[in-house]
One Martini backbone bead per residue (centre of mass of N, CA, C, O) as a GRO file, in nm:
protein
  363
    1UNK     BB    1   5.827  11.541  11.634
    2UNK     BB    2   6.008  11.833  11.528
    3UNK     BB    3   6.255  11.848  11.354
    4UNK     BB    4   6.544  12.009  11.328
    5UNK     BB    5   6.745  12.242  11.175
    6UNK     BB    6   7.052  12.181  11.030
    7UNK     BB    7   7.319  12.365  11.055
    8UNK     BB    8   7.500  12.586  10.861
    9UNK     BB    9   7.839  12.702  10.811
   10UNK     BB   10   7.953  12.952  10.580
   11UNK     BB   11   8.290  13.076  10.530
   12UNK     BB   12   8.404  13.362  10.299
   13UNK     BB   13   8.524  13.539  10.124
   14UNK     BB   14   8.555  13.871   9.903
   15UNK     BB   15   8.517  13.717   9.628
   16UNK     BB   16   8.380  13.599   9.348
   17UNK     BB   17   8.557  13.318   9.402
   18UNK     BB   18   8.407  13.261   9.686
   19UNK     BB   19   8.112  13.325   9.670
   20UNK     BB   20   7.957  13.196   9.448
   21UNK     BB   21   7.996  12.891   9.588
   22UNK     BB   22   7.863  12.986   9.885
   23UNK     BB   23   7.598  13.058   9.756
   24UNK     BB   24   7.548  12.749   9.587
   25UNK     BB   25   7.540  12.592   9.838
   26UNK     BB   26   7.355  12.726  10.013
   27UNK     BB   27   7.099  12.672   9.833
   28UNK     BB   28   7.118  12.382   9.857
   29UNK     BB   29   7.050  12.351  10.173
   30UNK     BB   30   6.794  12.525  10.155
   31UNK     BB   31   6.642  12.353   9.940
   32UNK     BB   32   6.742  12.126  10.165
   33UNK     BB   33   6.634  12.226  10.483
   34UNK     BB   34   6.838  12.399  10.593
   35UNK     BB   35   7.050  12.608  10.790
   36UNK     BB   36   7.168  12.918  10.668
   37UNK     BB   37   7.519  13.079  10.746
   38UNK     BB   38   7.694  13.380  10.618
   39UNK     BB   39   8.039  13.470  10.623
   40UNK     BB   40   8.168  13.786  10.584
   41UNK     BB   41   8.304  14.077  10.407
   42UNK     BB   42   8.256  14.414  10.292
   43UNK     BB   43   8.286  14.270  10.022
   44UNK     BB   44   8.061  14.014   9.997
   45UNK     BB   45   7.860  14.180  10.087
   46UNK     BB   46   7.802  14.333   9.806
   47UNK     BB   47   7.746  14.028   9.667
   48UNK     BB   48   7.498  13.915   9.900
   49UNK     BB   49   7.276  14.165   9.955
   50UNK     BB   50   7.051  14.112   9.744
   51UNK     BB   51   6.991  13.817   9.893
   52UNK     BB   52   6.748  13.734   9.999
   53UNK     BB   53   6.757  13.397  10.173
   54UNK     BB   54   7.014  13.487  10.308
   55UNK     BB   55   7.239  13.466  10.599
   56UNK     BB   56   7.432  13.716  10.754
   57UNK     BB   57   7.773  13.767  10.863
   58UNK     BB   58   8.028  14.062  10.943
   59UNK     BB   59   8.372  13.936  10.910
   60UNK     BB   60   8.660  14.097  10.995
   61UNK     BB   61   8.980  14.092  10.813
   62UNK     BB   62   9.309  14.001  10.746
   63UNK     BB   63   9.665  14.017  10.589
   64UNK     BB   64  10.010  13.930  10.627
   65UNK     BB   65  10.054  13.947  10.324
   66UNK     BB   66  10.294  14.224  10.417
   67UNK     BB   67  10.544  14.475  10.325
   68UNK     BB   68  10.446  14.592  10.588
   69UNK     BB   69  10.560  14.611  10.938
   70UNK     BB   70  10.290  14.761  11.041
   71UNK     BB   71  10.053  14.598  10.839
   72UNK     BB   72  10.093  14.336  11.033
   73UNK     BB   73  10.051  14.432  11.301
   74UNK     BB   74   9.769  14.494  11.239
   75UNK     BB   75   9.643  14.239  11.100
   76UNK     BB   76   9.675  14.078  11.373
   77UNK     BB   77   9.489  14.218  11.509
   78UNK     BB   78   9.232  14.209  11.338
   79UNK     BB   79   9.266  13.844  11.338
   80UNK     BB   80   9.216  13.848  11.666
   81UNK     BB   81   8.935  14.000  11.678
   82UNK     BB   82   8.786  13.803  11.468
   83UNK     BB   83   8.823  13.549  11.636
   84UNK     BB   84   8.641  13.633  11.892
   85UNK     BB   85   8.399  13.696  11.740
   86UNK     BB   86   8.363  13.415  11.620
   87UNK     BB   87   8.350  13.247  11.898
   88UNK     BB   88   8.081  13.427  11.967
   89UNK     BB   89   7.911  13.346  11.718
   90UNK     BB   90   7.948  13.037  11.756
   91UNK     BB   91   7.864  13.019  12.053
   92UNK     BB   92   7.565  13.108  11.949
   93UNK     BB   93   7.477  12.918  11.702
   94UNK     BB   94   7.553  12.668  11.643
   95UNK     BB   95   7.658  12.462  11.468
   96UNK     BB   96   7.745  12.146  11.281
   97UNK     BB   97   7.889  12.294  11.017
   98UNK     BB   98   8.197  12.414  10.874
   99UNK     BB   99   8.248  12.621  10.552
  100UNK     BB  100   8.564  12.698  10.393
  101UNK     BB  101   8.599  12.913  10.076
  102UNK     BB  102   8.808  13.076  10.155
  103UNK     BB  103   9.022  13.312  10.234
  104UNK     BB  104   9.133  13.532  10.485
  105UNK     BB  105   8.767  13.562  10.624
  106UNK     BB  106   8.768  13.261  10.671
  107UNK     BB  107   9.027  13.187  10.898
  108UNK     BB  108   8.864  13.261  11.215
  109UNK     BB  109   8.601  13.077  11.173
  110UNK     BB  110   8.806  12.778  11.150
  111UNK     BB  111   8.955  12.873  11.432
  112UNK     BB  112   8.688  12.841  11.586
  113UNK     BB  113   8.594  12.605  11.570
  114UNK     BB  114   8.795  12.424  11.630
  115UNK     BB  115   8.842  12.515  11.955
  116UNK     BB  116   8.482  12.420  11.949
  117UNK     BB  117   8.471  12.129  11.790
  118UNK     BB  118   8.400  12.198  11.490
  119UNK     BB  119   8.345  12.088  11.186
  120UNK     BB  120   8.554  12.122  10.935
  121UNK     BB  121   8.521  12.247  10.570
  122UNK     BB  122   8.746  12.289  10.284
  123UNK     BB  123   8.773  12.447  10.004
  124UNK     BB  124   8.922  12.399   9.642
  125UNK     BB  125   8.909  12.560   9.291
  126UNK     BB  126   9.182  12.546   9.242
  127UNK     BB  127   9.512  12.436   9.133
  128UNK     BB  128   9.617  12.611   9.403
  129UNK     BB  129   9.651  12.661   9.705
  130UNK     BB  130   9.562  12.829   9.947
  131UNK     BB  131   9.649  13.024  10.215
  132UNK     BB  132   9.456  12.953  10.414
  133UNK     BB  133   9.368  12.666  10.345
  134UNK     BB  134   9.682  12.561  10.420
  135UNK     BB  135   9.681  12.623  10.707
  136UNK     BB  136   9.367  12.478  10.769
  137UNK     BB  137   9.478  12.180  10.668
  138UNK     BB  138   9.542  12.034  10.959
  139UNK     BB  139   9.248  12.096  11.104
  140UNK     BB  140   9.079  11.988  10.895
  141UNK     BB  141   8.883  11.745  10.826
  142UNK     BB  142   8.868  11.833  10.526
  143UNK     BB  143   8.912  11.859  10.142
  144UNK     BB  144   8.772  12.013   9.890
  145UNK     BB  145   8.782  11.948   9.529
  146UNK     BB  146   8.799  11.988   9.196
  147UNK     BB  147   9.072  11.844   9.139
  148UNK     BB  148   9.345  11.633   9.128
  149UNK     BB  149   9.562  11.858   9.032
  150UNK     BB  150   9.583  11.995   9.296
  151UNK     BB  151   9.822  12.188   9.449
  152UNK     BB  152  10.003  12.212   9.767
  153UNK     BB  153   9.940  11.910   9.910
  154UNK     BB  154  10.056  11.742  10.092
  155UNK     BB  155  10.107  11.407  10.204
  156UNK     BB  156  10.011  11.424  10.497
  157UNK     BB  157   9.702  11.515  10.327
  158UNK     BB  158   9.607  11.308  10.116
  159UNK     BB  159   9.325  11.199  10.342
  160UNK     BB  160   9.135  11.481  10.299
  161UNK     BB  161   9.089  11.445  10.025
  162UNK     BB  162   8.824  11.563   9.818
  163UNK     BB  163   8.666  11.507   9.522
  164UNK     BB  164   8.373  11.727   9.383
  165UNK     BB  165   8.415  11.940   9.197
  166UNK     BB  166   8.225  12.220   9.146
  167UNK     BB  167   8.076  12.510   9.287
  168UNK     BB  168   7.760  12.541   9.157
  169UNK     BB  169   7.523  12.628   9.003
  170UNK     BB  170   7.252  12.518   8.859
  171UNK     BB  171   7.191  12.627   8.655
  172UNK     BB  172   7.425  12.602   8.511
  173UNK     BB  173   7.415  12.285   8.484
  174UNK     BB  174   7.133  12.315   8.344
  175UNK     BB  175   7.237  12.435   8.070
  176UNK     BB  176   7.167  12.527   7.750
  177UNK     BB  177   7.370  12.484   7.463
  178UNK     BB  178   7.345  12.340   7.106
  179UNK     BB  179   7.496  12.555   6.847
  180UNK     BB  180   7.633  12.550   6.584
  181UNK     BB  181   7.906  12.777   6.440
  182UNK     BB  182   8.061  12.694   6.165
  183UNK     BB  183   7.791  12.915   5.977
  184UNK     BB  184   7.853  13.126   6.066
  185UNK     BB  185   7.949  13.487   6.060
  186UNK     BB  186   7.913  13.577   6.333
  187UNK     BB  187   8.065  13.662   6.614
  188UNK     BB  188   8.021  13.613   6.969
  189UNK     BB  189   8.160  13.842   7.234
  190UNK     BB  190   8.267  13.802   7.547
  191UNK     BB  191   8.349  14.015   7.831
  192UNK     BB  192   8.571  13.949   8.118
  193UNK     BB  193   8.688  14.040   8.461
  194UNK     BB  194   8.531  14.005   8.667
  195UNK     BB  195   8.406  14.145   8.966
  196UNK     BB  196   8.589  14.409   8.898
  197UNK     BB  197   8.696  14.402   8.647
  198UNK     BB  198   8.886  14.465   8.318
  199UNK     BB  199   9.059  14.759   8.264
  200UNK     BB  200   9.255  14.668   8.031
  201UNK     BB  201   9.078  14.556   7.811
  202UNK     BB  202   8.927  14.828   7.761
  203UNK     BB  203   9.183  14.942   7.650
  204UNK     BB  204   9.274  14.686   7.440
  205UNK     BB  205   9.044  14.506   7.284
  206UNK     BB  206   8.953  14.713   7.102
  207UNK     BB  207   9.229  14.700   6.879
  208UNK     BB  208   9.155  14.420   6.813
  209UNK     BB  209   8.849  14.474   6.696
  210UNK     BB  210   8.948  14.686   6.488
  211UNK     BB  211   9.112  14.487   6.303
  212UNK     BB  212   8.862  14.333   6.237
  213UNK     BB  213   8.706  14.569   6.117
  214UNK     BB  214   8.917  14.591   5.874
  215UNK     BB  215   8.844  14.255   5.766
  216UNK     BB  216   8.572  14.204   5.793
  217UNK     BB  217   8.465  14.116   6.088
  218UNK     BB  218   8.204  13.979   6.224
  219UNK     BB  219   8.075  14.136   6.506
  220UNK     BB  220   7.958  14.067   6.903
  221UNK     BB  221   8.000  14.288   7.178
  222UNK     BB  222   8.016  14.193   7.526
  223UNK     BB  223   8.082  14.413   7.790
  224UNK     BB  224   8.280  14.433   8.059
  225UNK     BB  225   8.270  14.722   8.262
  226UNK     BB  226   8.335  15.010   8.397
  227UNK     BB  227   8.117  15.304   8.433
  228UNK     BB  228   8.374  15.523   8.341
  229UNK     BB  229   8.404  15.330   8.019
  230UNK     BB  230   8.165  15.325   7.843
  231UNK     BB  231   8.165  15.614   7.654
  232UNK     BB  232   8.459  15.559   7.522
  233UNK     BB  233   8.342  15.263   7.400
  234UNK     BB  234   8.084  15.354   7.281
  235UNK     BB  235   8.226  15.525   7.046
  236UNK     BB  236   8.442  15.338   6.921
  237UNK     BB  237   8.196  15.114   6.813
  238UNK     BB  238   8.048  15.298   6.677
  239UNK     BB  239   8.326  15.401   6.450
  240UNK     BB  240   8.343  15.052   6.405
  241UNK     BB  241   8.042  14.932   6.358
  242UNK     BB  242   8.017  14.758   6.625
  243UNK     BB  243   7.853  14.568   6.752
  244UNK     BB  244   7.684  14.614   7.124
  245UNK     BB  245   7.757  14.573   7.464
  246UNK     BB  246   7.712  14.706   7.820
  247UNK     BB  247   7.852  14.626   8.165
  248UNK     BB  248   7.862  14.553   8.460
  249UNK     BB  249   7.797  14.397   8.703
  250UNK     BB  250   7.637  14.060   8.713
  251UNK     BB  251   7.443  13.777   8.792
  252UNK     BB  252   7.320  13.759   8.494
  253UNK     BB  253   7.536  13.547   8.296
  254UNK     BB  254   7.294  13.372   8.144
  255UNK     BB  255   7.196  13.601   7.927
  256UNK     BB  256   7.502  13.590   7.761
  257UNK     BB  257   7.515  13.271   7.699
  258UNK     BB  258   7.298  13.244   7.528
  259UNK     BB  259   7.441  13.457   7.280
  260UNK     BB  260   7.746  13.316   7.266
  261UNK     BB  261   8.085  13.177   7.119
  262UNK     BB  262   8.267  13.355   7.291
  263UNK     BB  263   8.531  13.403   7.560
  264UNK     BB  264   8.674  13.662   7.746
  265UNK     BB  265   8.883  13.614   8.034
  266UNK     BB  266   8.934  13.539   8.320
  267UNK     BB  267   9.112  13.279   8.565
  268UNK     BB  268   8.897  13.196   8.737
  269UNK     BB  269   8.757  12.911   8.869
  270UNK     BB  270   8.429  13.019   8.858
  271UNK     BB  271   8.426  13.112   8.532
  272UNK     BB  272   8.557  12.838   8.394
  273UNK     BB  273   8.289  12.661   8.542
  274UNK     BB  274   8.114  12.769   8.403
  275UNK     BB  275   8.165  12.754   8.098
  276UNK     BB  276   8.214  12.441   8.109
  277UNK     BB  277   7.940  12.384   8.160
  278UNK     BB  278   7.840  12.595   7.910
  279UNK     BB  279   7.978  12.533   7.651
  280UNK     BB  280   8.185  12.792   7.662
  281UNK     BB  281   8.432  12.904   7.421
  282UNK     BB  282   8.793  13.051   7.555
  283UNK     BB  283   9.014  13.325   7.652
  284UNK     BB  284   9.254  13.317   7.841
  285UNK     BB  285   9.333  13.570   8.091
  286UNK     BB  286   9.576  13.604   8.323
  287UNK     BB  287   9.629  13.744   8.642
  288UNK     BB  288   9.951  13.829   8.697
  289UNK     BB  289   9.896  13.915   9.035
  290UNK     BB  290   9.803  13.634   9.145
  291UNK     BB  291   9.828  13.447   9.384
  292UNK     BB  292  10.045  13.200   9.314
  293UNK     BB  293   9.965  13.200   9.007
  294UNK     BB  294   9.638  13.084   8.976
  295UNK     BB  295   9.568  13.171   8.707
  296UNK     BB  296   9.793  13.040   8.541
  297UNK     BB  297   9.711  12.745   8.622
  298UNK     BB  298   9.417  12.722   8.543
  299UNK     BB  299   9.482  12.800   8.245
  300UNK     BB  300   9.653  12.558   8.172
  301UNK     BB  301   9.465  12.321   8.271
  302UNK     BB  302   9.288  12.363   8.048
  303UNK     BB  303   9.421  12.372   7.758
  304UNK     BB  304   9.506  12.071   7.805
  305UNK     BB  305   9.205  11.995   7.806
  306UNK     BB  306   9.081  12.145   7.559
  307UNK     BB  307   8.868  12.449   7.700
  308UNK     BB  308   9.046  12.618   7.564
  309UNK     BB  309   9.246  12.916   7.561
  310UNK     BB  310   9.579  13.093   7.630
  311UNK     BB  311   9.675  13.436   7.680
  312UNK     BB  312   9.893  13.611   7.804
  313UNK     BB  313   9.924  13.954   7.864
  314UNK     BB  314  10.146  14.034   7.717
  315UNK     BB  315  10.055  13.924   7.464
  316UNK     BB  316   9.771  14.005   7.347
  317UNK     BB  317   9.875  14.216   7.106
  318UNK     BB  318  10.011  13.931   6.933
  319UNK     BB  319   9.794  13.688   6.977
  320UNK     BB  320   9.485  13.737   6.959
  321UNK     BB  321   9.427  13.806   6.686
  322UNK     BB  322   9.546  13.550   6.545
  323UNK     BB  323   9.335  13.348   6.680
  324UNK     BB  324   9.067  13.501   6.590
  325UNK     BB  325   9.111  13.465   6.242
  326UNK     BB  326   9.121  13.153   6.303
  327UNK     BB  327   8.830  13.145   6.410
  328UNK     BB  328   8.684  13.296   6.142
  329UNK     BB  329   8.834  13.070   5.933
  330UNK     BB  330   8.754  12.853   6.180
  331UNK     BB  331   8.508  12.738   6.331
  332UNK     BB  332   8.512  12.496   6.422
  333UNK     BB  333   8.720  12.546   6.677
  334UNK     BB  334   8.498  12.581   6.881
  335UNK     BB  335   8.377  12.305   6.832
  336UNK     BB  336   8.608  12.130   6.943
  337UNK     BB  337   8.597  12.271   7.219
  338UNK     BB  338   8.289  12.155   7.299
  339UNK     BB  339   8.341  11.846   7.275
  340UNK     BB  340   8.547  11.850   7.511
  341UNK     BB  341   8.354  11.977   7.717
  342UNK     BB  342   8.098  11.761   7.701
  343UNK     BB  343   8.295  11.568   7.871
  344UNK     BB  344   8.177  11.770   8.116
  345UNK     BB  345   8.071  11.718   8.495
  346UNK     BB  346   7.901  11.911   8.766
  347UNK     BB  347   7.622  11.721   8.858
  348UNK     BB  348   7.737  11.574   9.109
  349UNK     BB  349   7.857  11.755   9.337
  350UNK     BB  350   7.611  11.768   9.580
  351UNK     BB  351   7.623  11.444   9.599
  352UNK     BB  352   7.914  11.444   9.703
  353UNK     BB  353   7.881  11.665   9.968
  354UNK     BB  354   7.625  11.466  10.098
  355UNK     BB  355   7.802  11.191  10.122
  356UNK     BB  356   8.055  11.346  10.309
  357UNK     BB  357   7.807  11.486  10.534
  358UNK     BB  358   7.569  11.289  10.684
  359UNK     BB  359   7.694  11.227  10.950
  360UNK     BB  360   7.770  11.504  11.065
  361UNK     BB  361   7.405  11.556  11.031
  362UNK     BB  362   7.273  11.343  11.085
  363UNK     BB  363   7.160  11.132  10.811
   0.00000   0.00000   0.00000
């Protein structure tokens, strides 16, 4: 008799830090034979629905951390409805495990589990645990962490902890780049602002590159930006004699990391776990008004781990230019952080989420 295929379901919030984790969980999933559904919201499936491999389902939630109590009470609303619909969802799915991958639109469906008696486990990708998981963490089987040193995690549930590394893609992991830049002359320079995109970049970072070309520094600019400035980016380093390359949001960034020496980056957890695992040396500039300041956390630890450097967004303008100078007068320094990257891999992530769950799914 041929064994039938143990379902997961993956729940995930609706940004590119929950969803590509989701993602590559999946794939992996997939790729070893179990049958996978992902749920999100209308944010998420925007960046999953090009993927047919996977099987999705859009469970639409809200936030209460808002400060109009009008739109408390609608989000109330709309998150016991969500909750209703994740019940009826999941009495119909029967899955073996609900896996939480973080947001707000993860918590109806990990609601919905607990009360069907099936077993959830939570991811925390972050240095400081965000408030979905957070609510979620009393009620969860498990806590998957990124980091030992993830924030925020009471001490009555240090014992649901279990640390298993970045839940990346595979082809990350196995990512290869191995050449010294000390010796080059041009230094090739990422920019990305996050699955949304960073608007303030666009703004600013012309004027620190444009410095830059006035003292013969060589570069090579791939920026990410919005598609309505394009035309003026596209204008400013025409006029300042800089290669250049522009794109909007793109899946395959594994196609520019194979060309950079240098990454300008938000501090979401998913693209310095990526960085770092491709071992591309970044300037880490976090998002100030991220929840719980979890990005200038993330950026922090990263630094001090000698993995990056770190610029807060009001310093850009002072402290940036110099220093890209200081990188381009001794290249050895992006080598030296490369050298401090290499001594880390998230290449056993999933046998260690496959060993913390063979028994859940009778295996």
């Amino acid at each position: 008799m041929t064994k039938s295929k143990k379902k997961i379901l993956i729940a995930t919030g609706g940004t590119g830090g929950h969803v590509f984790p989701a993602y590559s969980l999946a794939k992996y999933f997939i790729n070893n034979k179990k049958s996978v559904e992902i749920t999100t919201d209308k944010r998420g499936f925007q960046f999953l629905k090009n993927y047919k491999d996977i099987k999705l389902k859009i469970i639409n939630s809200a936030t209460i951390f808002k400060k109009n109590p009008l739109s408390v009470f609608i989000a109330l609303i709309q998150i016991k409805l969500a909750f209703i619909s994740s019940l009826i969802f999941l009495f119909k799915s029967k899955p073996t495990v609900v896996f939480g991958m973080g947001g707000y639109s993860s918590f109806p469906i990990c609601l919905a589990a607990k009360a069907l008696k099936i077993p959830f486990i939570i991811y925390e990708n972050n240095l400081v645990i965000g408030k979905a998981n957070r609510f979620l963490l009393p009620l969860a089987y498990k806590i998957f962490i990124s980091y030992s040193e993830t924030e925020g995690i009471k001490k009555k549930y240090e014992g649901k902890k279990i640390q298993i590394g970045n839940i990346i893609r595979e082809e990350v992991i196995n990512f290869k780049k191995d050449i010294s830049i000390s010796k080059k002359e041009e230094i090739s320079i990422l920019v990305l602002g996050g699955s949304q995109a960073a608007k303030s970049f666009a703004e600013i970072l012309p004027e620190i590159f444009e410095k830059c070309a006035k003292l013969g520094f060589k570069l090579k600019i791939y920026q990410q930006c919005l598609f309505d400035q394009q035309n003026e980016l596209t204008k400013k380093y025409e006029s300042l004699n800089i290669k250049f390359e522009l794109f909007n949001f793109t899946h395959n960034i594994l196609n520019y990391f194979s060309k950079i020496d240098l990454a300008i980056t938000r501090s979401g957890s998913s693209i310095l776990a990526e960085l770092l695992n491709c071992k591309i040396p970044f300037i880490s500039i976090p998002f100030p008004y991220a929840a719980d300041n979890h990005q200038f956390k993330n950026a922090k630890y990263f630094e001090k781990m000698g993995y990056g450097f770190l610029i807060e967004e009001n310093h850009i303008k002072t402290k940036l230019f110099p220093l890209i100078k200081s990188i381009h007068e001794d290249k050895a320094l992006l080598d030296e952080v490369r050298k401090r990257q290499k001594a880390y891999s998230d290449n056993s992530v999933f046998k260690n989420i496959n060993n913390q769950i063979r028994y859940l799914i009778n295996e």
